[in-house]
N, C-alpha and C positions, 0 to 999 in steps of 0.2 A: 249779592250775586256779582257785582260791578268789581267788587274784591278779586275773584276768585277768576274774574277772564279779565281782569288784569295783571296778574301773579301767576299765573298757570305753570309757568317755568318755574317759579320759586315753589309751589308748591309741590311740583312734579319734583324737584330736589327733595323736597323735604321726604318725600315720599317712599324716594327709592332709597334715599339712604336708613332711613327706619329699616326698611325691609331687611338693606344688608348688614344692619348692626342683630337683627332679629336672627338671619339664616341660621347662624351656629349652633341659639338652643332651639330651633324647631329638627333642626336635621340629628342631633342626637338621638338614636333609637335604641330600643331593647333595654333589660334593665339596667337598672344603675344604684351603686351601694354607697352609699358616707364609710370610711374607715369602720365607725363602728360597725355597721351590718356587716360589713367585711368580716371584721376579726371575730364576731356570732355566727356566719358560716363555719369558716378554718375554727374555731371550737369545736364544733358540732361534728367537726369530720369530713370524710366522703365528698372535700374539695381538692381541685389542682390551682394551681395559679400561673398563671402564663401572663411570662412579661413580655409585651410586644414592642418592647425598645430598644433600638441600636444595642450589638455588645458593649459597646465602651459606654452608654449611661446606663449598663445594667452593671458592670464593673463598679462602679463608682458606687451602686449602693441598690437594693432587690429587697423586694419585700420574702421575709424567711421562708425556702423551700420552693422557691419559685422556675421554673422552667424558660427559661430565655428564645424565643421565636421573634425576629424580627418580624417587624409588618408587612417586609419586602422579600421573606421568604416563606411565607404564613403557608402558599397554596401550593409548594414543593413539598413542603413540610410536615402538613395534615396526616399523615400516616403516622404519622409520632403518636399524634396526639387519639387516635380511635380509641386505648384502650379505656382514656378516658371518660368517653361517650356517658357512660351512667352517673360519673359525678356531676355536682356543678363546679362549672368553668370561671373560674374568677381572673377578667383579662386588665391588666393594667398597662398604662403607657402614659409617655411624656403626657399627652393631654386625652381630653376628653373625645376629637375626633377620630386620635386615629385608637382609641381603644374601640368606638363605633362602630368605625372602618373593620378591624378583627371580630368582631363581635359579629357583627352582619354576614362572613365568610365562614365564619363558624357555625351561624344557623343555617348556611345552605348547605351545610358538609352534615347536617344532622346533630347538629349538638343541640340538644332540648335544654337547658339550664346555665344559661348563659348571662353573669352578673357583669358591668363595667364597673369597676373604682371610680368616683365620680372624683375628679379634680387629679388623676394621676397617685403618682408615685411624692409628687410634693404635699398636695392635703393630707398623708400617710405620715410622712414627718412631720407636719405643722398639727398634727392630733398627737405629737408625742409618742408616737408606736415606732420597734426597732425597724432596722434594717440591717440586712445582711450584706458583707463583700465577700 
């Protein structure tokens, strides 16, 4: 006990920095697919794919057929995407929060079927599957 109220500071670091190395995987919500699940979706059909990354890293390389919506114009832009509504939404982006971030904006716009790419548009490459420019 004589430990712990003589460290209390140290431990109060220790603590909160756990916490903040923690935030990122607890605050990922909604689902989330490995490349493979992905590409057993987009087999199966009856998906769209919306890339929520800058145009110029959707330039540079997009997973095939995909729909370019930045993350910063996602909630002007929603009327694009209604007709969608009955497929699922496969959202990809640079990383994993801000596909979240899309993802999250999309379930209050009504979109029931709503996948994130888990690891971006890089774990797509690094699985060896194409990319379009």
């Amino acid at each position: 006990m004589k430990f712990f109220i003589d460290n209390i500071f140290l431990i109060a670091i220790v603590l909160i920095s756990g916490g903040a190395l923690l935030w990122p995987a607890l605050t990922v919500r909604g689902k989330r697919g490995t490349p493979q699940d992905i590409t057993m979706l987009i087999n199966r059909g009856k998906t769209t794919i919306l890339d929520v990354r800058d145009a110029k890293d959707y330039a540079d390389g997009h997973l095939p057929d995909a729909k370019n919506i930045p993350l910063a114009e996602l909630d002007k832009r929603l009327p694009e995407l209604d007709k969608f509504k009955s497929r699922s939404l496969i959202v990809v982006g640079k990383s994993d929060a801000r596909a979240s971030a899309a993802a999250a904006k999309l379930g209050k716009a009504g979109f029931a079927d709503v996948v994130n790419l888990e690891g971006g548009v890089a774990a797509w490459q690094k699985a060896g599957l194409p990319l379009a420019k």
